[in-house]
N, C-alpha and C positions, 0 to 999 in steps of 0.2 A: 168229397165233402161238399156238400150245400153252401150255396153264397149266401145263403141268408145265417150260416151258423155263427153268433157273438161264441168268442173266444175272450177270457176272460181270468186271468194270472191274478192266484193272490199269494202277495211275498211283502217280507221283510225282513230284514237279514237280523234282525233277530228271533230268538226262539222262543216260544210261552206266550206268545202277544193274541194266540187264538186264530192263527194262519187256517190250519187244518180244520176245527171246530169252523171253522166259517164258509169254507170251502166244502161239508160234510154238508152242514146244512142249511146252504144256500142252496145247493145244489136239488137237497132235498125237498126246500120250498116251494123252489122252480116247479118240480117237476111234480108234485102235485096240484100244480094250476096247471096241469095237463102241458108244459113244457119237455121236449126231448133233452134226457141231462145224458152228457159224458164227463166225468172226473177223473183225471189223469194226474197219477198219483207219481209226479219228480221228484219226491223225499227218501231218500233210502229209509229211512227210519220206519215208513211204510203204514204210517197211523190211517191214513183215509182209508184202504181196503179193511184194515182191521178194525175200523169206525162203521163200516156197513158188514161187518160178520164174516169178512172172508178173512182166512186165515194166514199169515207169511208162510210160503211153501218156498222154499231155495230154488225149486226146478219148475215150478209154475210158470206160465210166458207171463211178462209181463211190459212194465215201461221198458226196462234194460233191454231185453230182447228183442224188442220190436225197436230199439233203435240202433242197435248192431245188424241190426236184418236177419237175426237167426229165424223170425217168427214175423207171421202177417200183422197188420192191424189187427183185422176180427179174431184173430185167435189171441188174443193178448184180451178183449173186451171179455169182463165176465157179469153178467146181469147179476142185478142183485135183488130183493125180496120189494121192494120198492118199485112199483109200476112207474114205466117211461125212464128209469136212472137206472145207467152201467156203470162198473169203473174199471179203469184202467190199473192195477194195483204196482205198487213196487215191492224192488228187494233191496238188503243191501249190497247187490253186486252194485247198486246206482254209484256207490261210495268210490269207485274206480273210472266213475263215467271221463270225471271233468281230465284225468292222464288220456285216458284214450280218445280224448273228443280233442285232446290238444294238437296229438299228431296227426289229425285229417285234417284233410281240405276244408275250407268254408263251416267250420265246426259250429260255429251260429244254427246254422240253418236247419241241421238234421230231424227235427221237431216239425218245425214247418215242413219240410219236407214230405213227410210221413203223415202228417193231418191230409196235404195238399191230393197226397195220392188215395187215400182212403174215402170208400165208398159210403162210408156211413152218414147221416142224414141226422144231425140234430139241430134243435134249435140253442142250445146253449152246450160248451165245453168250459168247465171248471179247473183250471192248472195249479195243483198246491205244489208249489215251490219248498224247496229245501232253506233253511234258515241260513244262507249264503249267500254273497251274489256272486257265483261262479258259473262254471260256463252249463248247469243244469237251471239256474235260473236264467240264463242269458239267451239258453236257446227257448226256454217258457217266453221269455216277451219277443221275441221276434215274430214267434209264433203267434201271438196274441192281439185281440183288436183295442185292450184296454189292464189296466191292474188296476186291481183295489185293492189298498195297501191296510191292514189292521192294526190300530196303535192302542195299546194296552194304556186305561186311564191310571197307571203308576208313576213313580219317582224315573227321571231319567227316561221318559216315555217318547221322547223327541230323539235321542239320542242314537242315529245310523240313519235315522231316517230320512236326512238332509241327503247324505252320500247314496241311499237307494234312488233318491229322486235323480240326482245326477245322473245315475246310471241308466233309466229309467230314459233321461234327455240324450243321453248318447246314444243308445240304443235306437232311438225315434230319428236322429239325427244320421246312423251310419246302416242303420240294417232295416227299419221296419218305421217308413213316415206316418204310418197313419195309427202307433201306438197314440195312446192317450191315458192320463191318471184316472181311471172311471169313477173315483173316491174315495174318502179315508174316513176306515171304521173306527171307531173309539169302540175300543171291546173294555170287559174284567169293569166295569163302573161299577164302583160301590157307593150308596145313598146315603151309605151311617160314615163318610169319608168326606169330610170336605178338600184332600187334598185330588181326587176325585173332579169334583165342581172344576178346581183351582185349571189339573190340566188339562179338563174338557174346553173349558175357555181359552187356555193359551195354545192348543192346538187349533181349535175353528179363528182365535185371532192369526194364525200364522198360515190354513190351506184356504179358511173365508168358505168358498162355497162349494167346495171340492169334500166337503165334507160331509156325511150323511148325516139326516135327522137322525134317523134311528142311532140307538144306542145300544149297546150288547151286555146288560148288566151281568156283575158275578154272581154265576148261579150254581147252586150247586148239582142240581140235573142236570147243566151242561158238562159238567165235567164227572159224573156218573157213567153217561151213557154208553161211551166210546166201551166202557169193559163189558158192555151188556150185546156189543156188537151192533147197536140202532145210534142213528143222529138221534139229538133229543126229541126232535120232533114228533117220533116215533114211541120214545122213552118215555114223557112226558107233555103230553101237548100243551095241557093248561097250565105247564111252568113258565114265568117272566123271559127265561131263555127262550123257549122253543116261539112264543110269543111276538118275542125280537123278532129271533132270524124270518119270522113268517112276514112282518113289518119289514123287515129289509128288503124280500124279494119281492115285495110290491113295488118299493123304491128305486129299487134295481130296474126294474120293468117300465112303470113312469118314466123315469131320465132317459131312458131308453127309446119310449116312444117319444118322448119330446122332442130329443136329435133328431129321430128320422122325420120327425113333422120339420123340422126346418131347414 
């Protein structure tokens, strides 16, 4: 793998908050500004490969096998219709990872391991995490140079998010120092909702500036698309969604150049 590849986990341990939808087309953003995308799909639930049109097949290689070692890297990489973006797809055999990751050695690391050994050349890896913090998301941040954590502008939108961060600090503190919180998405906003407004404020007063401008309104092309097999970007360009995510990966990229200028 290239030293220049940003790796980059989006988790939180709750479900619905727009994990996947973000990690689909961010990715997708990326890599139509001519960016190299890999999305590696640690959700057994398996939404990311079946968000770019590839189908759950049981015996397909995928993330599970290429971290037991049944199967290479690149044979686990399946291109998708989208120029410069693979993904790594799941199954639900992932659903049995965290028992067998418990009885090996250094079970953190297996992730990293396998990025570290792999040939492949991108400039950006996308890690959707499983709506858990177990050891399939434990071994995403180890693995990774940053998270961006998505919080849905609803009731109780704060709530786990505290104890991701924690984990997040542990993590940085015992397996991988140079993680970092890359930013925290406000996704699901809705304009005709002032409760909406209420927890976009009480989140940017509690991350400050950890938080990204863009905002991820609820749209309903974004939650179309996934069945059509296209991020929305593809789905719908000129929808407020796919609009977002294209505004995000700008922002993504800015912060980004920023760091490395200083």
């Amino acid at each position: 793998m290239s030293g220049k590849t940003k790796i980059i986990a989006i988790a939180n341990q709750k479900g619905g908050v727009g994990k996947t939808t973000t990690a689909v087309n961010l990715a997708t953003a990326l890599a139509a500004i001519k960016k190299k995308v890999l999305v590696i799909d640690m959700d057994p639930q398996g939404n990311a490969g079946v968000s770019f049109g590839i189908a759950r097949v049981k015996d397909n290689p995928g993330t599970y096998s290429v971290m037991t070692g049944a199967t290479s890297f690149n044979e686990a990489v399946c291109e998708t219709k989208i120029p410069n973006l693979a993904v790594m797809p799941a199954s639900l055999d992932l659903l049995g990872m965290d028992i067998e990751l418990s009885s090996a050695e250094n079970p953190q690391f297996f992730l990293d391991k396998t990025l570290k050994q792999t040939n492949q050349d991108n400039d950006y890896i996308i890690i959707d995490c499983p709506p858990a913090v177990g050891m399939l998301t434990i071994n995403a941040l180890v693995a990774s140079d940053s998270v961006i954590i998505p919080i849905q502008c609803e009731y109780l939108a704060l709530e786990g998010v505290a104890d991701l961060v924690k984990t997040v600090g542990k993590v940085k503190q015992n397996f991988n120092h140079s993680l970092n919180i890359e930013g925290i998405l406000l996704t699901m906003y809705d304009t005709r909702n002032n409760l909406s407004e209420q927890i976009a404020k009480d989140v940017r007063a509690f991350f400050k500036d950890k938080v990204y401008e863009t905002i991820i309104p609820r749209n309903v092309r974004v939650c179309e698309a996934p069945s059509h097999g296209k991020p929305v970007l593809l789905y719908d360009l000129k929808s407020s969604g796919a609009q977002a995510y294209i505004k995000l990966a700008k922002e993504v990229l800015k912060k980004q150049n920023i760091k490395a200028a200083g």
